[in-house]
N, C-alpha and C positions, 0 to 999 in steps of 0.2 A: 101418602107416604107409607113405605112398607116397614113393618118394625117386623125382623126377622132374630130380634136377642134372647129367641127364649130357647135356648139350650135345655132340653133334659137329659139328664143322664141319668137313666136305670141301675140299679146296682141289687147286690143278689136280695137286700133287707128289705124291701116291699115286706108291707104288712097287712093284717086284715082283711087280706083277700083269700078266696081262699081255693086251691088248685080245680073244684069241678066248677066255679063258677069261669075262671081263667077259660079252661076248657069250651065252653059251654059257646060264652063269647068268640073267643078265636075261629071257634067252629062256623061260627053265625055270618060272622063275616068273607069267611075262608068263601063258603057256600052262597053268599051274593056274588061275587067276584066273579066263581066258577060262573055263574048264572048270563054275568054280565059280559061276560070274556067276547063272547063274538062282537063285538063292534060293529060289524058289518051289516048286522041285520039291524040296527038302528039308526047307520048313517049308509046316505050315498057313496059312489063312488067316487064324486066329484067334489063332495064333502069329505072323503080323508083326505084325496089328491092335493088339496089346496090344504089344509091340516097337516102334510108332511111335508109340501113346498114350504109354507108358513113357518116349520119346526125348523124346520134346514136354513130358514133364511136370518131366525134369530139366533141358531145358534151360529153361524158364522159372524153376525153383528159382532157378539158378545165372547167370541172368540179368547180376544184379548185379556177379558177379564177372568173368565175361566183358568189359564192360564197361571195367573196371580194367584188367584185363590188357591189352584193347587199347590204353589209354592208354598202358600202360608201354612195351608193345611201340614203340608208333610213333616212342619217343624213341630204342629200339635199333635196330632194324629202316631203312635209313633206305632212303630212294628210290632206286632203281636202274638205272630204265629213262628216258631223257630224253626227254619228252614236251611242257614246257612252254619257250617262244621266251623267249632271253635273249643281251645281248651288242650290242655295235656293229663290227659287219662291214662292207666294202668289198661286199658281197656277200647275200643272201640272197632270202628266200621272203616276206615281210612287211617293211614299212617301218615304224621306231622312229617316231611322228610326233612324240614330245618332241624329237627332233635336227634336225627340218627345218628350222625356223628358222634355228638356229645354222650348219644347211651353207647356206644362202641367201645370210645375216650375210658368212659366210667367201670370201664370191666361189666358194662351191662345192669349196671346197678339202677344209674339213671334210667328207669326204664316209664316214664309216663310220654310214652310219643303218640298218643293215638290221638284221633279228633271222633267229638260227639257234634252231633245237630241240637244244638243247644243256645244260636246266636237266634235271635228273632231278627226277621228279614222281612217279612212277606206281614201284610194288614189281613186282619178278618173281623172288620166292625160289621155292625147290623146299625144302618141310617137310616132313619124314616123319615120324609119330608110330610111334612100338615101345611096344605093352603085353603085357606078361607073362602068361600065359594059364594059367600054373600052378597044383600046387596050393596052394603056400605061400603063394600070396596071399592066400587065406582069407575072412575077412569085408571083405576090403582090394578086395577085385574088387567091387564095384560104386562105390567111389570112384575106384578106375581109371574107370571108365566116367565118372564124375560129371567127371571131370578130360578125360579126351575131350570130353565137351561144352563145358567152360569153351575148350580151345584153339582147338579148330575152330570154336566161336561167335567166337572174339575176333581168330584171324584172317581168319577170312569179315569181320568187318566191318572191319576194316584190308585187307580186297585185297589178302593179301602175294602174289597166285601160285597155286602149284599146290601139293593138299595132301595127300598119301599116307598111310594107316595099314595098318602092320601087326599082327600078331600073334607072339607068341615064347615059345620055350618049351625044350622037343624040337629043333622045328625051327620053319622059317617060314613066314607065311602070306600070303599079298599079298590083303589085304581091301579096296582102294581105293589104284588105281594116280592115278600124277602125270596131268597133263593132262584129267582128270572133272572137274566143278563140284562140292562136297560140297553136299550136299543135305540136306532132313531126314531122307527114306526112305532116301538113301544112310546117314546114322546107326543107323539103326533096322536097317537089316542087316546091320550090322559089328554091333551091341551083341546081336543074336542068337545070335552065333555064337560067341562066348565063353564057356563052361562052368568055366575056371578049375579045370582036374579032370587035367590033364599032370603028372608027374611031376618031371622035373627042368626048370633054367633055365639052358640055355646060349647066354648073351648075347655072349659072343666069336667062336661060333661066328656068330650071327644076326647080329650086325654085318659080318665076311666076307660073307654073302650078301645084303647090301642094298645092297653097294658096286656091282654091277651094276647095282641100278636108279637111283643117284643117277647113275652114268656115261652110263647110254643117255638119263637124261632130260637132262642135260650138250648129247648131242649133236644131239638133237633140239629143243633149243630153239629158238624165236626170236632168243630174245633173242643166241644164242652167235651166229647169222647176224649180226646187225647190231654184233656187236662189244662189247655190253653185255656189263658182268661178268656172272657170275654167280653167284649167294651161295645153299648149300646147309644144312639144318641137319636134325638129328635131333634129337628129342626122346625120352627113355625111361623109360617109366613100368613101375616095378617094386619090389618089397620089399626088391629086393640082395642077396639072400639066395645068394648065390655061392660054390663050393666055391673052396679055395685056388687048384688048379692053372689054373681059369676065370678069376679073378681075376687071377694074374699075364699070361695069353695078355692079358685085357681090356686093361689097363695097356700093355702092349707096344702092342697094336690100334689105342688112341687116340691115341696117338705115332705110330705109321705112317699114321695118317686124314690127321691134322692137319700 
């Protein structure tokens, strides 16, 4: 069974951490990735081919559900970045023409007809998926997988942003950093590289280390230039299958995230 309820949500109060160790880490991972990027010189040809047939065939499966999930999303998720003209300003970029009249009427008095970009329209979340690469997942890992395509189909087509997946286990694996397009062939070579054959799940430990990539993608935004919030989330897909002492560290984790 996939227990996928563990929302993080980053927010700017993180403590105890402290910005060169941020650094340090984000860089570590950044720099395997780069390393790892070619694909090709570790799998066949006939091993992506069937790995993108594969990608394409679950995500048409799961089509349906994608679908839904975006609906759901759109009512949490909400817009973020102000894109669409709204408002009666003394001032702006575009004139309201429902007001002209009335400031005519007024001897010109009325005079707030202009519109500002000031409605949020448009998302610019930062999403990171975490799937469990262990062995305990068992016959549960390729519903992971089936659950990777349901998100990443459903917030591709809701445009929340930039969408990150790793992997977790052992340790961590940066399979698709923020700022890419997710793609299909991008799918198709994260869902290769999962064997599901790692021993244990230290998920306290692999949240500590992803807190550097939500930070550097924080400060390299756009969006953080222009002053727009910014809304982070994690998603993590796994069996939970957690020893006590990881457990209690996790629980601490997500009080200090949050």
């Amino acid at each position: 069974k996939i227990f996928s309820n563990t929302n993080v949500l980053l927010d700017d109060n993180i403590q105890n951490i402290s910005n060169e160790l941020l650094e340090d880490n984000s860089d570590d991972l950044l720099l395997e990735y780069e390393q790892n990027r070619n694909i090709q010189n570790k799998y066949t040809n006939d091993e992506l081919n069937k790995a993108r047939e594969k990608w394409l065939q679950c995500k048409s499966e799961t089509d349906t559900y994608a679908i839904r999930l975006c609906e759901q999303l759109r009512l949490i998720l909400e817009p973020t970045l102000a894109t669409r003209m709204e408002g009666d300003y003394r001032s702006g970029k575009r004139m309201n023409m429902r007001r002209v009249i009335s400031y005519i009427a007024s001897g010109y008095r009325k005079d707030k007809i202009w519109l500002r970009r000031t409605k949020p329209a448009k998302r610019d979340y930062k999403i990171m998926i975490m799937i469990d690469n262990s062995k305990s997942m068992g016959a549960a890992g390729p519903l992971a997988l089936s659950s990777l395509s349901i998100i990443t189909n459903a917030l591709n087509r809701l445009e929340v942003g930039d969408i990150s997946v790793v992997s977790f286990a052992e340790s961590v694996s940066l399979l698709h950093p923020f700022g890419q397009p997710f793609t299909d062939d991008v799918g198709a070579n994260i869902q290769v590289q999962f064997d599901f054959k790692e021993e244990t799940t230290q998920l306290a430990s692999s949240l500590k280390s992803i807190i550097p990539m939500f930070e550097h993608a924080r400060f390299t935004s756009t969006s953080n230039h222009n002053n727009n919030q910014i809304m982070q989330l994690c998603f993590v897909i796994s069996d939970a299958r957690l020893d006590s002492d990881n457990r209690n560290q996790l629980q601490t984790l997500i009080r200090e995230m949050t």
